[in-house]
C-alpha positions as CSV (number, residue, x, y, z in Angstrom):
1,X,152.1,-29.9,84.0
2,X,155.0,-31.5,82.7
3,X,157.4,-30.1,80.1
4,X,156.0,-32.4,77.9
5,X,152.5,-31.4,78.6
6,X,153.5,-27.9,78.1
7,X,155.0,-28.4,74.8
8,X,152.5,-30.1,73.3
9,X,149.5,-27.4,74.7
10,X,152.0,-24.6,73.1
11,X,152.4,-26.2,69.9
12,X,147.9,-26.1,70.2
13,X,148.0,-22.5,70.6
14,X,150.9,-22.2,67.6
15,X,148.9,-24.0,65.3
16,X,145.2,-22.2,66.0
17,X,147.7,-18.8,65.5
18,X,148.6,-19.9,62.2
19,X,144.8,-20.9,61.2
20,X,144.3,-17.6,62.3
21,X,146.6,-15.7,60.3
22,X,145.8,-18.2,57.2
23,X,149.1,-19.9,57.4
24,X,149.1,-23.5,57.5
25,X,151.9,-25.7,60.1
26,X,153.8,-27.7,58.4
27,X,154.1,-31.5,59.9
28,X,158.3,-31.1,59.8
29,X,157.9,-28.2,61.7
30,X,155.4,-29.2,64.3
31,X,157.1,-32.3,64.6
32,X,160.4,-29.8,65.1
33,X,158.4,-27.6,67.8
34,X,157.3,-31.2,69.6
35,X,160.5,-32.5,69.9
36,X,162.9,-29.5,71.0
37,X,163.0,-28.5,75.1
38,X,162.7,-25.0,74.5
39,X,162.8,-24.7,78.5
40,X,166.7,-25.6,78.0
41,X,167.1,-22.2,76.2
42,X,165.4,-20.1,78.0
43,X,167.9,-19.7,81.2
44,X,166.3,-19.0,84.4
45,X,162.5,-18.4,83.6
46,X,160.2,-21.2,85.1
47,X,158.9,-24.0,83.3
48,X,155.6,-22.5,82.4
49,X,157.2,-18.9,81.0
50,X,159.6,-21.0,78.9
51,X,156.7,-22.8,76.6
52,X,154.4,-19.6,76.8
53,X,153.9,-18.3,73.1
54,X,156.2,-15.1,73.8
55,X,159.7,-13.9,73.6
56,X,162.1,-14.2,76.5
57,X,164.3,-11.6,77.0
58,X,168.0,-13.3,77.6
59,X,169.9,-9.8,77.3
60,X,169.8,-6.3,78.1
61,X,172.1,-3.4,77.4
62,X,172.7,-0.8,80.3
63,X,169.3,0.8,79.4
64,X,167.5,-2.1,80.1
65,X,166.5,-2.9,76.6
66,X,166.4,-6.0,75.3
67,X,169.7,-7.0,73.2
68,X,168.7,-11.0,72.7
69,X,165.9,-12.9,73.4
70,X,164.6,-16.4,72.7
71,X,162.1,-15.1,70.1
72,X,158.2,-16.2,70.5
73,X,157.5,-20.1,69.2
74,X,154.9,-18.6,66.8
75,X,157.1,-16.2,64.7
76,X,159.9,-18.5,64.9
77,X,157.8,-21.4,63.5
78,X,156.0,-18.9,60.7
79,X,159.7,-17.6,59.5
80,X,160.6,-21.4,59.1
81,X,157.5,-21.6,56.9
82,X,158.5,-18.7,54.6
83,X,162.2,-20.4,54.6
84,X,160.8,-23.5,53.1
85,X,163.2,-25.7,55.0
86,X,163.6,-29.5,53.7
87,X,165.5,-32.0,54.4
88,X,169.2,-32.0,53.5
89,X,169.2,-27.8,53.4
90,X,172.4,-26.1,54.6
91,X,170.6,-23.2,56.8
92,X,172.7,-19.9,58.4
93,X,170.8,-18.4,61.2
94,X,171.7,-14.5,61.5
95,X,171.1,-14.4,65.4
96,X,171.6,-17.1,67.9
97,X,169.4,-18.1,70.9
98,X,169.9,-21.6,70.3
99,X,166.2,-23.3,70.0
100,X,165.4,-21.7,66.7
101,X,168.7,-23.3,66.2
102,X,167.6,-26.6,67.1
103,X,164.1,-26.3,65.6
104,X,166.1,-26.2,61.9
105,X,168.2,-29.2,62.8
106,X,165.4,-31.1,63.3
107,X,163.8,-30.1,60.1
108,X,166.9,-30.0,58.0
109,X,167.6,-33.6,59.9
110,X,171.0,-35.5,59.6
111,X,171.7,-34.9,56.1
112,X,171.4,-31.0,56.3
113,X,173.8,-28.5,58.4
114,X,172.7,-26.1,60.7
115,X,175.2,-22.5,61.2
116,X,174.6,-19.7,63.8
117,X,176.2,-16.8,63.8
118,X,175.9,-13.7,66.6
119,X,178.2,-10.6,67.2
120,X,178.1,-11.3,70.9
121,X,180.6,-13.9,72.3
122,X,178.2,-14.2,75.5
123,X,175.3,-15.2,73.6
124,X,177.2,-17.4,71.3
125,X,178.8,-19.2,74.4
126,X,175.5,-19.0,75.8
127,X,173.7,-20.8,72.7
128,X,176.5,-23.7,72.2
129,X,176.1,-24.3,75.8
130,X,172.6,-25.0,76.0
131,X,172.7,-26.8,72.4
132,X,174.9,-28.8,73.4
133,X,172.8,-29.4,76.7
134,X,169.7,-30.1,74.5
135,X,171.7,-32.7,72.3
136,X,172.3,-31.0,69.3
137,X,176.6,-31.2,69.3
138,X,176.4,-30.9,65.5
139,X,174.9,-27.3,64.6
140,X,177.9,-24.7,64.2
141,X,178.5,-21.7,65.8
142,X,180.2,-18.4,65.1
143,X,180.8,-15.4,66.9
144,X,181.5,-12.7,64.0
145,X,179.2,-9.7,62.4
146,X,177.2,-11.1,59.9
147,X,177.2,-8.4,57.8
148,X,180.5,-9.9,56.1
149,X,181.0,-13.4,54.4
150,X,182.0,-16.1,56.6
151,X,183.8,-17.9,54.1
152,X,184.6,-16.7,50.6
153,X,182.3,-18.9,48.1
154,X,180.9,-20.7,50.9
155,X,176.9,-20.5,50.3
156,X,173.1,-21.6,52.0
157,X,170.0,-23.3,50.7
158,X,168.1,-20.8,53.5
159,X,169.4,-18.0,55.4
160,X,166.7,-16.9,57.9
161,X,167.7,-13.5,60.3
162,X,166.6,-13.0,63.9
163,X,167.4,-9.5,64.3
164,X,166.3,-6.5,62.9
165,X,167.9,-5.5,60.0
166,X,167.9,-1.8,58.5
167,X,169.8,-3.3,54.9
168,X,170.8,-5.8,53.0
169,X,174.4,-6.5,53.0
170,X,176.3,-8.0,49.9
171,X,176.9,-11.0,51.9
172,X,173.8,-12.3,52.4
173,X,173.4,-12.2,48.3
174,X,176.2,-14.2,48.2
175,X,176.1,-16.3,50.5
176,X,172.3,-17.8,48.9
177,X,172.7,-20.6,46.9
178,X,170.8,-20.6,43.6
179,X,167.5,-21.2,43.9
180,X,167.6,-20.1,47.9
181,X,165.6,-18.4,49.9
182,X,166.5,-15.4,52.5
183,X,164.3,-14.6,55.5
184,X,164.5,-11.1,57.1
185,X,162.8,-8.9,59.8
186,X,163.6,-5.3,57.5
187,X,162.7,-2.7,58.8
188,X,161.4,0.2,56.1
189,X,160.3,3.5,57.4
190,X,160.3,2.5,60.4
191,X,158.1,-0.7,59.6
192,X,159.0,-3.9,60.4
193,X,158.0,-7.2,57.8
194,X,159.3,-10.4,57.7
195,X,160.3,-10.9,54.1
196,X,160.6,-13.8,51.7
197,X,163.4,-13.2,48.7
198,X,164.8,-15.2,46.3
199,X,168.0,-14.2,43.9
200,X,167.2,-13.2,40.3
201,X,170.4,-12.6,39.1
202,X,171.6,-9.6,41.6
203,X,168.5,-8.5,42.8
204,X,166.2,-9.9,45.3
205,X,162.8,-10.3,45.0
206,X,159.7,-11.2,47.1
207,X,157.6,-13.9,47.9
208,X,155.5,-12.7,50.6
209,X,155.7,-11.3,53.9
210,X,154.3,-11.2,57.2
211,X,154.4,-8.4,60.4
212,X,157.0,-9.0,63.3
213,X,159.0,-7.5,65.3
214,X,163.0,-8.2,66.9
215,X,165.7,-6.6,68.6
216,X,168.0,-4.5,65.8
217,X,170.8,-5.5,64.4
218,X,174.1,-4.6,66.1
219,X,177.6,-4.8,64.7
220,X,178.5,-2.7,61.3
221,X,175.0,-2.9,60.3
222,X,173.2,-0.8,62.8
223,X,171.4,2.6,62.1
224,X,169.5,4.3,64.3
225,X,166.4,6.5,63.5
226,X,165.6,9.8,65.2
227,X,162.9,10.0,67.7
228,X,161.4,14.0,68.4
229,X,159.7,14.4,71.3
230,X,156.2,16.1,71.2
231,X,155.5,16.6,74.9
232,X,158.0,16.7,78.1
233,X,159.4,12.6,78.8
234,X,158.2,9.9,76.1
235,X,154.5,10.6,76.9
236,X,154.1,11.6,72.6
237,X,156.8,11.5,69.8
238,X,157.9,10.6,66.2
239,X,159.9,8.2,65.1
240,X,161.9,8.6,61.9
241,X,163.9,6.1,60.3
242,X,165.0,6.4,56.5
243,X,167.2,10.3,57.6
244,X,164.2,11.8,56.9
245,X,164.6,16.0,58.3
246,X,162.1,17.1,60.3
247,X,162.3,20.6,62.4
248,X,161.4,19.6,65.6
249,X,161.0,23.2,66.7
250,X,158.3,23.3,63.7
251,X,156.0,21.4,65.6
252,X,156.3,22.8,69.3
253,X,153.4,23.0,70.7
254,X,151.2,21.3,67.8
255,X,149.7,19.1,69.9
256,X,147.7,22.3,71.4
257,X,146.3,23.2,68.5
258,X,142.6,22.3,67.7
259,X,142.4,18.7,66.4
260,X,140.4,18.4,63.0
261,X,138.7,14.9,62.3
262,X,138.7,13.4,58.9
263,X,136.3,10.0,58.4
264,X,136.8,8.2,55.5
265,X,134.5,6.0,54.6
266,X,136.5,3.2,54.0
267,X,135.6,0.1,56.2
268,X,137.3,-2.8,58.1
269,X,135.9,-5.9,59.5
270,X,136.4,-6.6,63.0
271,X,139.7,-8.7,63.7
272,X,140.6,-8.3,60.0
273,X,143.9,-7.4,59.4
274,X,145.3,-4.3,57.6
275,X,148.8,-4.0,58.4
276,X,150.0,-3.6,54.0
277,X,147.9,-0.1,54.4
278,X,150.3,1.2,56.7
279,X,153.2,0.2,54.2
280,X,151.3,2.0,52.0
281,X,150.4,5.1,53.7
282,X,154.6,4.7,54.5
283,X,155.5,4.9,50.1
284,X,152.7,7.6,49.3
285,X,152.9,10.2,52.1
286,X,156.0,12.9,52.4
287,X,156.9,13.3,55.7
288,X,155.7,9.6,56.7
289,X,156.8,8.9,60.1
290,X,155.0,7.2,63.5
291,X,153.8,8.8,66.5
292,X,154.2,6.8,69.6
293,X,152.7,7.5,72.6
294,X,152.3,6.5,76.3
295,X,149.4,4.4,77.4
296,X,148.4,7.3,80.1
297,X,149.0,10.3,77.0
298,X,145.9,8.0,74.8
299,X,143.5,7.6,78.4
300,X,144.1,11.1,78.9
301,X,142.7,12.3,75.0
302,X,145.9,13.7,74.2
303,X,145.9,11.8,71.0
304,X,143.6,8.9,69.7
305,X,145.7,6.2,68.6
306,X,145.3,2.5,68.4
307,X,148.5,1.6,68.8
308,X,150.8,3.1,71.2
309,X,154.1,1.8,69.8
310,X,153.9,3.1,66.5
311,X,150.6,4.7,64.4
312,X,151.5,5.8,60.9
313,X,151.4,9.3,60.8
314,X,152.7,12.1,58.8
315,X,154.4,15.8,59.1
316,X,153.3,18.7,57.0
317,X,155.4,21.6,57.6
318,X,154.1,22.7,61.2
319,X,151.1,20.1,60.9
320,X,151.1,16.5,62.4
321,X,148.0,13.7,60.7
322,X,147.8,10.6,62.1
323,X,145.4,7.6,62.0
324,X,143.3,7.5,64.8
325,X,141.6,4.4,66.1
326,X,138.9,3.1,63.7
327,X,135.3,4.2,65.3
328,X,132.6,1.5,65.0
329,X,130.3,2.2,62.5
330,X,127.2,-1.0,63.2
331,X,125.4,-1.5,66.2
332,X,127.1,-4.8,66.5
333,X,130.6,-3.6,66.6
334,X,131.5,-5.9,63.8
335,X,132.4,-2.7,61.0
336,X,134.7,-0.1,61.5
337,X,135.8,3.3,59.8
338,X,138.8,4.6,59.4
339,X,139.8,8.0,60.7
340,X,142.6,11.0,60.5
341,X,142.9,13.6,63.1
342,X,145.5,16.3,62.7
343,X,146.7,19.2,64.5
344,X,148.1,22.5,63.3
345,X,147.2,26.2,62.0
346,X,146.3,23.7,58.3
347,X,145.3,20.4,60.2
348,X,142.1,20.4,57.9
349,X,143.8,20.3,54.9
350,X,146.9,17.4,56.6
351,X,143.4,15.1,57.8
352,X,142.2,15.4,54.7
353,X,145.2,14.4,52.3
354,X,145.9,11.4,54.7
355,X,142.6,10.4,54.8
356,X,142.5,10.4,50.8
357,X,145.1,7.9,51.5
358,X,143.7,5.4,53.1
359,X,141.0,6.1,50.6
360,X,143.1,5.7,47.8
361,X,144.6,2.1,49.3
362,X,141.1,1.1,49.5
363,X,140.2,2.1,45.9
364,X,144.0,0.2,44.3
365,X,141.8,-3.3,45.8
366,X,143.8,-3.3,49.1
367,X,147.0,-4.4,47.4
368,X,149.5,-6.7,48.7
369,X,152.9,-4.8,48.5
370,X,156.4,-6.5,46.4
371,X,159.8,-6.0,47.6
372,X,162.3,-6.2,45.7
373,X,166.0,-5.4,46.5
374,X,169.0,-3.7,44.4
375,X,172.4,-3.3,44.2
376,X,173.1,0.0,45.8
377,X,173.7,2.8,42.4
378,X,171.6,1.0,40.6
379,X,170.2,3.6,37.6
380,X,166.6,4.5,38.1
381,X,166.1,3.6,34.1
382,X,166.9,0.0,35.8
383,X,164.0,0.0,38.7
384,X,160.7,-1.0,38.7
385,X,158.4,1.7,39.3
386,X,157.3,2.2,42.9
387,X,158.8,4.1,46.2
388,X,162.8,3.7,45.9
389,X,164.3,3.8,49.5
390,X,168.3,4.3,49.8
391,X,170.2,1.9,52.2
392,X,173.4,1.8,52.8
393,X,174.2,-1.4,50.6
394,X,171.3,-1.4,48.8
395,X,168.2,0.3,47.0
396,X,164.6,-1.2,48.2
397,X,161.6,-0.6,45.6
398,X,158.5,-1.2,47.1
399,X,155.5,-1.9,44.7
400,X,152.0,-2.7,44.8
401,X,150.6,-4.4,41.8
402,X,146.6,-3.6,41.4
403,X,144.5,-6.2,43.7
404,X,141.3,-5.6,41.1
């Protein structure tokens, strides 16, 4: 198949991903994703990787992981939606690859203006190379850390961020014009959302968000979490990420322990999705944290989890509970339950509190959770009530306004 061909059978699959998610493709940015050769920013990869719905990996550090990539088509499009680009918008992109780039010059067209900024002097050689290859000689780019201003005063209808971001900085509050909208992947308790926020005087407040994932942020905004191994290697192991204390040596050997099963009674539909309950389980259990496993620990039965990169769990003293995979509960498979298994001399009583959890998500109506961002030392008297998480710059309150 042609690149063309490609193209327009990946913007298919984009679309049908969106329906599925109940998003809805714009036409400026359909017409952006049918229009820009994303096989010109993808490097070496062959014609039919470049225009498959998936990230490409474009950089890796000296540990192999992945330090830039040309994020998948589908989150890149959906994060434009949440933007709501138009036409003459002035758009900074936190993050360069180069065809996200490209995709917001075409919507923005010739009366809007188009900035990319990345810490990395390879990549942003690397994106103004194959920008300019593509055509697009008019979007500007900037090596720098974006966690600073890049000019004093100088603001953005949108600014939409590509990596991973642990806080807010200042600058991006200043930097949004009134009435703007920032985009970002932040990552709370270890969870990443995309979020939509628009300024109300100096705080930030929501307007939806959506699940993804991107490489972290590098530069003076990076923070790193703290990872405790439960057995030898990376087979099992927590992951903590607000400087949250757990004893490591607390929990030797837990895994050994008897397991005690919790079912809840609380019900999903097959394929539905319940991603806002693990936010939730995140603001309303101490000790949150999530237990990552490898695929051969979960074959073996060493623990039940659904998703091996990262399964809310929680730590209670020398007791680890952690959502296990939902068991089918009709003969159709079409229903399932919800489950906590714990281990520890009180895993009964650790099942039990997490399951009343999810129970208690289910009874709120399965809210849909509100961010809203603060100036850091903002005065409690001065937050809306929910869980208050400490960044660095700023203070997060996550809320959940009753569903019913």
């Amino acid at each position: 198949m042609s690149a063309d061909e490609l193209r327009g059978a990946l913007v298919e699959r984009i679309v049908s991903r969106h329906r599925a998610l109940g998003l809805v493709l714009s036409d400026e940015i359909e017409s952006a994703l049918r229009a820009v050769p994303r096989h010109l920013f993808t490097g070496d990869v062959n014609l039919e990787a470049a225009y498959e719905d998936t990230a490409v990996v474009t950089k890796r550090d000296e540990r192999g992981v992945s330090t830039s990539s040309v994020s998948a088509p589908w989150l890149q499009a959906m994060m434009l939606g949440q933007a709501g680009l138009k036409p003459g918008d002035r758009v900074l992109e936190v993050g360069s690859g180069g065809y996200n780039a490209a995709l917001i010059r075409e919507v923005v067209g010739p009366s809007g203006a188009v900035t990319t900024i990345d810490i990395d002097a390879e990549i942003t050689d690397r994106a103004e190379r194959y920008l300019a290859h593509a055509g697009y000689t008019d979007v500007e780019v900037i090596c720098a850390d974006a966690e600073f201003e890049l000019v004093p005063g100088r603001t953005f209808d949108a600014i939409i961020v590509t990596v991973g971001s642990w806080d807010i900085p200042p600058a991006w509050s200043s930097q949004l014009a009134e009435g703007g909208r920032l985009v970002v992947p932040l990552r709370t308790k270890g969870l990443t959302r995309s979020w939509v926020l628009e300024g109300q005087g100096d705080v930030l407040v929501s307007r939806g968000h959506q699940m993804c994932g991107f490489v972290p942020m590098q530069g003076a905004g990076v923070h790193r979490g703290t990872g405790i191994p439960l057995l030898d290697g990376d087979a099992v192991g927590l992951w903590l990420d607000e400087g949250e204390v757990t004893e490591a040596a607390a929990l030797s050997g837990v895994l050994d322990q008897p397991r005690a099963e919790v079912w809840t009674g609380v019900t999903v539909g097959a394929g539905v999705r319940f991603s806002d309950q693990d936010l939730w389980l995140a603001t309303t259990l101490p000790g949150f944290c999530l237990i990552t496993a490898s695929q051969e620990a979960i074959d073996d039965g060493i623990v039940a989890l659904p998703w091996q990169y990262g399964t809310p769990a929680f730590v209670d003293g020398p007791n680890l509970a952690y959502r296990t995979k939902p068991r089918p509960v009709d003969a159709d498979g079409e229903l399932f339950e919800f489950g906590a298994f714990a281990h520890g001399p009180h895993a009964e009583r650790s099942a039990r509190l997490l399951a009343e959890q999810i129970a208690a998500w289910d009874r709120a109506g399965r809210p849909v959770p509100r961010l809203s961002v603060h100036p850091a030392g903002t005065p409690d008297a001065d937050l809306p009530d929910g869980a208050v998480l400490e960044k660095k710059h700023s203070r997060l309150v996550i809320s959940w306004p009753t569903a019913r």
